[in-house]
N, C-alpha and C positions, 0 to 999 in steps of 0.2 A: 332867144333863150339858149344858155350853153347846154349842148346836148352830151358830153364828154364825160364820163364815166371813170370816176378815179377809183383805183383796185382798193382792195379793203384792207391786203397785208403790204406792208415795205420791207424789201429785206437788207440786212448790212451786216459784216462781218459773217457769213455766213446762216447755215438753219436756224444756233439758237437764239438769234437775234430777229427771229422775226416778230415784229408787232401786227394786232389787230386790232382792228376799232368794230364797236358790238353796241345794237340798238338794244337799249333796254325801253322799259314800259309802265313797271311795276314800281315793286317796295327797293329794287336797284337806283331806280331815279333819285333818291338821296346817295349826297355824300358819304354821311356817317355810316351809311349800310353797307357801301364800297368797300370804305375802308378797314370795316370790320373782319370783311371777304381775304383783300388780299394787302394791306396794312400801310395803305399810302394814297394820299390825293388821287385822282386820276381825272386827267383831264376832261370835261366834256361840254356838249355845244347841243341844241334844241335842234332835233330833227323829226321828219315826220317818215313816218312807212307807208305806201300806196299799197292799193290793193291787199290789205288784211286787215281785218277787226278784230278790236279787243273787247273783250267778253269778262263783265265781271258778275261772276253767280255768288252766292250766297255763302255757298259751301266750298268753296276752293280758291285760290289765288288769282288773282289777273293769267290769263292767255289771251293769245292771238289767233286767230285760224284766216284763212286764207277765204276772199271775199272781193271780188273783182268792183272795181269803184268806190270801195272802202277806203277810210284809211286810218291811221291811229298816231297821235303825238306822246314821241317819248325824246329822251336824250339820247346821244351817240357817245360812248364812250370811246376813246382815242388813247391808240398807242400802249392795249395790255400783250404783257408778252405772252410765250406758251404755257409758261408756268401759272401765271395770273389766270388765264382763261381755263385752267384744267383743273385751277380752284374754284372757277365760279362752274364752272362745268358739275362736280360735286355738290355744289350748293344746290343748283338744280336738277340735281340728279338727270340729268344728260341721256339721254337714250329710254327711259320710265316716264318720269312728268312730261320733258321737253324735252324737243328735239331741237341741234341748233344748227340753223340753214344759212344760204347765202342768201342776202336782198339787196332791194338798190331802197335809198334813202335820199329824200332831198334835204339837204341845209343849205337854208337858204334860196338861193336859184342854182345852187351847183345839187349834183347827184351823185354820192361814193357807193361803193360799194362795200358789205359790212358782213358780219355773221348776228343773227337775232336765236333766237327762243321761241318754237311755235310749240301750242300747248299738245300733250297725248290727250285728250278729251276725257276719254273713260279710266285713263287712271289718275287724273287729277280729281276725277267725282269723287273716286273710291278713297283718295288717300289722306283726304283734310276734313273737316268738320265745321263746323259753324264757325264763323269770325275771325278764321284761323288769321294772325299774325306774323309781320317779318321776325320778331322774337321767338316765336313759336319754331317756326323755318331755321332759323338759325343755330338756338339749341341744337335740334335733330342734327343738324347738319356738321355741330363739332360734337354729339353724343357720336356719332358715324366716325368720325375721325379717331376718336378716342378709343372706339370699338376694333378698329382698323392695326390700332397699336398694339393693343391689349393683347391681338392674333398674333401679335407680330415676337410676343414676351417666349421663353422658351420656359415650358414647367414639366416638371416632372412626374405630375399626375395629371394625365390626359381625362381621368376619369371626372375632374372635376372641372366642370364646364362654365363659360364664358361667364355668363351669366352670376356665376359666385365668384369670380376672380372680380367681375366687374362692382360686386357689393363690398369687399374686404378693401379696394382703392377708393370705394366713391367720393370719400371725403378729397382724395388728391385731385380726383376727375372734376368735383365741382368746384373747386379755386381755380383749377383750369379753366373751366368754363366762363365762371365770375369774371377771371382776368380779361378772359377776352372779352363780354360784353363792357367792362370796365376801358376798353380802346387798347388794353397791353398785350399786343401781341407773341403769342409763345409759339418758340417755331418746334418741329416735332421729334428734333432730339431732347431737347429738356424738357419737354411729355414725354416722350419715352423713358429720361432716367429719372423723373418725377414718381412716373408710375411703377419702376423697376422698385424704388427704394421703399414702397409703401406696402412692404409685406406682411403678411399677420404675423404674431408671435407664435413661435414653436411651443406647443403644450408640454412635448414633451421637459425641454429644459425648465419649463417654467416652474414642474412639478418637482424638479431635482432642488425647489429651493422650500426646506420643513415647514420653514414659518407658516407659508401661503397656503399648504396643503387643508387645514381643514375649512379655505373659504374659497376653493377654487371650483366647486359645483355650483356653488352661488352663482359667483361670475360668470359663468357659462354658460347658465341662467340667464344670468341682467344681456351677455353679449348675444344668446339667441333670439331674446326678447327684441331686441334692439332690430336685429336683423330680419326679421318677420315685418319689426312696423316698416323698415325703410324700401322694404319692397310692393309691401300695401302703396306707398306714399306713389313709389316709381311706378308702380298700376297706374294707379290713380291719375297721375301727371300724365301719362301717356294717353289713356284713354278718353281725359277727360280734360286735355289743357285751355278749356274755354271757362270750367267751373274752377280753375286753382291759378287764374291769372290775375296780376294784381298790380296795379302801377308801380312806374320804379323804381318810385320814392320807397315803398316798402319793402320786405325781406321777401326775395323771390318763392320760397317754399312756406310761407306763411300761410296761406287756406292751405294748402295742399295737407300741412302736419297736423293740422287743424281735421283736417276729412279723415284723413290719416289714424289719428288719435281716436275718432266715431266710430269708425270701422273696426279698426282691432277691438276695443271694448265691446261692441256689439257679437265680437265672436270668442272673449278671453275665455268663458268656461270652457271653449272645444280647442281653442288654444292651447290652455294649461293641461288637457288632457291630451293632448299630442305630445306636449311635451316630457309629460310623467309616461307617455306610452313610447316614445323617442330617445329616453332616457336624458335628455335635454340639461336635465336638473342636475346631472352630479356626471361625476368622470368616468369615463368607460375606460378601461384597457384599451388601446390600440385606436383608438379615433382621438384625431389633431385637432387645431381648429379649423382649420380648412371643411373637415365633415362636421365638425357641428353646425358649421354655414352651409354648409349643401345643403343640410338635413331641414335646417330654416328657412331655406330658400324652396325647397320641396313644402314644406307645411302652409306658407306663405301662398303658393298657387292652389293648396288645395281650400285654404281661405274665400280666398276673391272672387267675388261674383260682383258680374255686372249688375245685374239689377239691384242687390242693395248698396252699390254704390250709389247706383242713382237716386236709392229713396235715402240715402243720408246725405249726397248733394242737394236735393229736394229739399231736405228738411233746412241746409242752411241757408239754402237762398228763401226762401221762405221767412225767414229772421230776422235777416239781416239789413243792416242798412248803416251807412254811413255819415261818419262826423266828419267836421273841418279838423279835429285833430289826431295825428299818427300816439298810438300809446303802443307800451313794451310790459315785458312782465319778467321777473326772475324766480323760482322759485326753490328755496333747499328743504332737503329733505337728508334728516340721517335717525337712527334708532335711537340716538342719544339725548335727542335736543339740545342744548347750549354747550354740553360738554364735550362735542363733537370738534371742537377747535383745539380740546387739552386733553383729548384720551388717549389714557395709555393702550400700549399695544394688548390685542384681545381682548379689549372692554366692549367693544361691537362684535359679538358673536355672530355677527352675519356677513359683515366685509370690513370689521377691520378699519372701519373708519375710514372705505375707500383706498386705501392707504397701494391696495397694489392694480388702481384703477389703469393708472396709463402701462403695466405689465401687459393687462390682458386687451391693451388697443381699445381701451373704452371713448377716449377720444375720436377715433375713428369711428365706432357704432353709434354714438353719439352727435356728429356733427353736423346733421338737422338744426339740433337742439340748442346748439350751445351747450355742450354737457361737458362739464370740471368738476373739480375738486374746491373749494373753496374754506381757506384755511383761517379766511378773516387776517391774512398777512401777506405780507409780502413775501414771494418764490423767488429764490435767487435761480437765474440761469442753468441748465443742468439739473436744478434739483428735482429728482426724476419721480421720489414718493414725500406724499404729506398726509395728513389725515385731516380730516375737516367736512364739511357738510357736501351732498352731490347738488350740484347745482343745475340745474337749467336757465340760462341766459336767452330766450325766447328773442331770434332775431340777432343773436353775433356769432357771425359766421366765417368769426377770426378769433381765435380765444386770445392766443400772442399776437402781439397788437393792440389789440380791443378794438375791431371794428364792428360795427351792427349796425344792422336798421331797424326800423321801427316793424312788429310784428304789422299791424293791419290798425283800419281807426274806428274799429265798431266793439265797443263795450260788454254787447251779448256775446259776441265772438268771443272776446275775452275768460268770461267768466265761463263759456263752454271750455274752452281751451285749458284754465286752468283747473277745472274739474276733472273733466278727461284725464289729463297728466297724473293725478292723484290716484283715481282707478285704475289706471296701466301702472304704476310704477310699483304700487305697494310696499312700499317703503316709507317708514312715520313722516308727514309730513310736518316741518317744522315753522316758513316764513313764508312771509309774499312781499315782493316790492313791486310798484306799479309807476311805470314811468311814462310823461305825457313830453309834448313839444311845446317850446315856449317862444310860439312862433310870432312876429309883428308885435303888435305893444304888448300881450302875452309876456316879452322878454322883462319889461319892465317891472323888475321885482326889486320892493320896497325895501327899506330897513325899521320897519314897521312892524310893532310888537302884536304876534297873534290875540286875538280874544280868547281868552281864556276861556270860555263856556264854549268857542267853536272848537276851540281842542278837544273837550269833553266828548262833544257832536262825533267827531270825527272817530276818538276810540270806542265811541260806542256802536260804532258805524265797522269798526274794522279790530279791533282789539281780541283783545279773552277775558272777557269777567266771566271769572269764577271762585267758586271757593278754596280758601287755602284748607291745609290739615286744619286749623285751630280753630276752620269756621267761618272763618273772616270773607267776606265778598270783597277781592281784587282784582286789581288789571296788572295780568299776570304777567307778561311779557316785557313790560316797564318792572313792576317789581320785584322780577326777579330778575332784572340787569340783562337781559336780553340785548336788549340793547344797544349797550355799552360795548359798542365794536370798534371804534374809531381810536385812531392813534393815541389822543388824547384821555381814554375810557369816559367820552361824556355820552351823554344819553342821545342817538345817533336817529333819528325822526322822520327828517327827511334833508334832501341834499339836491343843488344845483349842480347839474355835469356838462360836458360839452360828450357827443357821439360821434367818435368818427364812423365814416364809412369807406373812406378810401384809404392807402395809407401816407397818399401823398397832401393830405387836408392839413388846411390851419386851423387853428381856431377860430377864424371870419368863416370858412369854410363849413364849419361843422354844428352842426343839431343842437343848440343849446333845450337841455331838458329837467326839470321837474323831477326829483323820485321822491317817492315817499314806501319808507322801511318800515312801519309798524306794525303790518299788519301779521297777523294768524294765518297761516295754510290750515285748513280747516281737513281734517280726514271723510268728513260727510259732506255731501251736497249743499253747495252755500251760493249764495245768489250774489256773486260779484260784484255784476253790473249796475247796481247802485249803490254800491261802493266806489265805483270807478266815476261812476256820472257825479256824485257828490265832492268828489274829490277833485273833478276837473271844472264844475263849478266853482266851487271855493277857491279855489287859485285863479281864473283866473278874472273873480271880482274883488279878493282880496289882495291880489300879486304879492302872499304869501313870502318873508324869506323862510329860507329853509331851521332848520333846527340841528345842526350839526356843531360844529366845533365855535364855542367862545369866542367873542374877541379878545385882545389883550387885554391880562388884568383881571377878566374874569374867571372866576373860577368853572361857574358854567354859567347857561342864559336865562335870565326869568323865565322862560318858556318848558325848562329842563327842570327847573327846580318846580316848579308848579307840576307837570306830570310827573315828578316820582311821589309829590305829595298827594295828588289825586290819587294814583293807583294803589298807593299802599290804604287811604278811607275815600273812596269812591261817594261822593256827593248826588244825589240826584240835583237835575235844575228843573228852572221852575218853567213853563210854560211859555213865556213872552221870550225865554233866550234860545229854545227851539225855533219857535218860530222866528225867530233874528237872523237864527242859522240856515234854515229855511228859504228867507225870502235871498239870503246871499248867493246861495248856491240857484235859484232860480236869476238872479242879475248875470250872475258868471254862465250859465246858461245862451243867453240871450246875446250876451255878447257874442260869445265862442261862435253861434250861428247867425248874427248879424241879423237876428229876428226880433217883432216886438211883443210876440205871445210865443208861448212852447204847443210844440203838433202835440198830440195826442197820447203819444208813444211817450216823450217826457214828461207830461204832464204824469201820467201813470206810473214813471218811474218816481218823481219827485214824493208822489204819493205813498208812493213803497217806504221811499227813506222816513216820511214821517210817520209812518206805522212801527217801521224801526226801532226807531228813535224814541216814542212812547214807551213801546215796552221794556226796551234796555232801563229807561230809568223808573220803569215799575218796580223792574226788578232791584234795582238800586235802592229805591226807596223802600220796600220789603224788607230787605237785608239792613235796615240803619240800625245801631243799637238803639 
């Protein structure tokens, strides 16, 4: 047996060329985590360590500890220079977690010599929590970096601490973050002038412009507001990244604004009295935005408690439970309803129609969200104010662009989420679109004329009948052209999109998905989630095309001309075309989860929908002349 001992460093051209080779154990022993670390292949070979064992508990990451006759198989990485290893030194926080020691390692039947990672024991108990993740570890490890730079910014009010510097960038710091886990690595000068450029706006200038003056308390408002939830949200992620983790197919902060969302409503009456006690609401002499964010980031702590964090994590998982399909949600909200794409200036006496949202960095307070402007048009480049509905895009976490992912694939979720949204924002809520994946034969969408009676189903499922001035019971939202958004003005239903998520996707690449536009944001508590299961049923046993824009030649589709005629005299149906509709969405069911009965849980839902479903056309039927 060769008994010769090869060193662990080589050196060439002098110190900074020295390389080292480093047994790893863990969540290192992939490639793609390597690479993540320090932004390139690195070579490695199966080796084993004598004399230590690895130790995996519950609560914390793989270690080592030193253990005579032991031994533990991991990889040798080969040939990182000092730079390479002072980055993964960071990642493992080096001298805290781990310490990293000389060992001798056999590959093969030779034995080198290497540097490894042996664990601190008692601070590795204390610093992870159940199931903790290489994702998990990683985040930390560029929020650490990011914090690093942040120190490193020169400002001129010392008074105002990291911690608010760190919420007014976030939106730069998490496309930072995104990037990296996306494989594109950003080296730390363009973090650094990423982060320099993403200052807040000067209040004071902003005030020097008359127009904005009597909605600029508003907004300072909607920007403390904003800034209170996104730090709930950063609690929450921190203390509890085992209840807000979610595969990577979906949008990383999706439970999180979701918990998010529970929380601040369970404390908005002490909220909004902090804020009328903070002066939050309207413009002080002499405080920037800089202190309205302090002042937020202060209320925001005295908020949070752990424990009912825990009883409204409690209550989601509790709920919850998962489909085979990823869905999204968008939802506008303005004071004006429909006329919120053509209103003149000061017909929104409360913002204006949005009009000076990206001024006060609403973008930025909003980047959770996906929070725009949506003007129902196209923005030329530059065009810096529009007026048009607030939007939340739940899951695109690129407005320019348009990249998103899918919020989460559970329905209850959903319909908590978009209720939530409604109590926090208090602002008339106007629409709802609900968008699914049209995954595997899912994709296969017909050109196949809808049933007329399942269209009825469906607005009666998600619509507004109500009465006009004159009397009349309508489906208000179709009759009164609502609609009618699309380039073409035809009556706008639902629509096939493709999603990107990265920016460098094709179309083979990207998410082909289902939205359906119809529906009512409701101002009161409305039960979603069987709205959402009906809808994901029926597409996809009917593989549904969409209801958007005409072929050539036509004017609009049978399908468009049939619901303006429905909405304007709402028909009741008869009994055997519910239930038609019915047993559909139970086949689109079945399929969706490759089952040949519905659990319990759907069965209950479906039950819902035909309770629905009767009484809407009771109420139709009431109202016939």
């Amino acid at each position: 047996m060769n008994t010769n001992i090869t060193p662990a460093v080589s050196a060439s051209n002098g110190k900074n060329n020295v390389k080292t080779d480093l047994f790893v154990y863990g969540t290192l022993m992939r490639d793609e985590h390597v690479k993540l670390l320090i932004n390139r292949k690195v070579n490695s070979v199966p080796a084993v360590l004598p004399d230590y064992m690895k130790v995996t508990p519950n609560n914390a990451f793989f270690f080592i500890v030193g253990k005579s006759g032991s031994q533990t198989s991991g990889r040798l990485l080969t040939g990182l220079s000092k730079e390479e290893l002072e980055r993964i030194d960071s990642f493992e926080d080096e001298g805290h977690l781990y310490f990293r020691k000389k060992a001798i390692v056999r590959v093969g039947e030779e034995k080198l010599e290497c540097d490894t990672y042996v664990g601190n024991v008692p601070a590795l108990q204390k610093t992870f929590g159940n199931n903790a993740e290489f994702e998990d570890r990683y985040e930390q490890f560029l929020e650490k970096k990011i914090d690093d730079i942040i120190d490193s910014i020169p400002t001129n009010r010392p008074d105002i601490a990291r911690r608010v510097v760190r919420e007014l960038i976030a939106c730069e710091a998490d496309n930072i973050v995104q990037s990296h886990f996306e494989g594109n690595y950003i080296c730390k000068y363009i973090m650094l002038q990423t982060l320099r450029e993403a200052n807040p706006p000067s209040l004071r200038n902003l005030l020097e412009t008359k127009e904005l003056l009597p909605y600029a308390g508003n907004y300072m408002r909607l920007v403390s507001q904003h800034i209170v939830f996104n730090q709930l949200v950063s609690m929450l992620r921190r203390d509890f990244s085992n209840a807000v983790r979610l595969s990577e197919q979906y949008y990383r902060h999706g439970l999180g604004i979701l918990l998010g969302f529970l929380l601040y409503n369970k404390n908005k009456d002490r909220i909004d009295a902090l804020f009328k006690e903070k002066n939050l609401d309207t413009i002080v002499e002499g405080m920037g935005y800089r202190d309205y964010a302090r002042v937020s980031v202060e209320i925001a702590d005295l908020i949070y408690d752990r424990g009912q964090a825990l009883e409204v994590i409690d209550y989601v998982e509790q709920n919850w439970y998962s489909t085979p399909t990823p869905i999204g949600a968008e939802l506008e909200f303005s004071q004006l309803g429909k006329r919120a794409v053509c209103a003149e200036p000061g017909e929104d006496k409360l913002y204006d129609g949005f009009y000076w949202f990206n001024d006060f960095s609403m973008p930025r307070r909003t980047w959770r969200l996906g929070g725009h402007v949506d003007s129902h048009r196209s923005i030329l480049p530059g065009q810096k104010r529009h007026r048009g509905f607030f939007e939340y895009a739940l899951g695109r976490y690129q407005i320019v662009g348009d990249l998103s992912r899918p919020l989460f694939d559970c329905p209850w979720g959903m319909s908590v989420i978009i209720n939530e949204v409604v109590k926090f924002l208090a602002i008339k809520p106007h629409s709802l679109h609900v968008s699914m994946e049209l995954g595997g034969q899912h994709s296969n969408v017909t050109d196949k004329r809808h049933r007329e009676e399942d269209l009825v189903c469906l607005l009666m499922l998600g619509g507004e009948l109500r009465k006009c001035p004159d009397g009349k019971l309508r489906e208000w939202r179709i009759y009164n052209e609502e609609l009618d958004t699309n380039f073409k003005h035809s009556l706008h239903f639902s629509d096939r999109k493709c999603h990107f998520s990265r920016p460098d996707q094709d179309e083979s690449e990207a998410a082909e998905i289902m939205e359906y536009k119809f529906m009512r944001l409701n101002s009161f508590e409305t039960d979603y989630e069987k709205l959402i299961v009906a809808l994901k049923g029926y597409q996809f046993e009917t593989h549904a095309r969409p209801i958007s824009i005409p072929k050539a030649g036509e004017i609009e589709m049978p399908e468009q001309i049939f619901l303006r005629r429905w909405a304007k005299n709402p028909e009741p149906l008869d009994k055997a075309a519910i239930n038609g509709f019915l047993k559909t969405v139970e086949k689109g069911l079945l399929e969706e989860n490759k089952a040949c009965k519905l659990d319990q849980r759907k069965k209950n839902i479906l039950l819902k929908i035909e309770q629905e479903l009767l009484a809407k056309n009771e109420l139709i039927s009431a109202n016939q002349p």
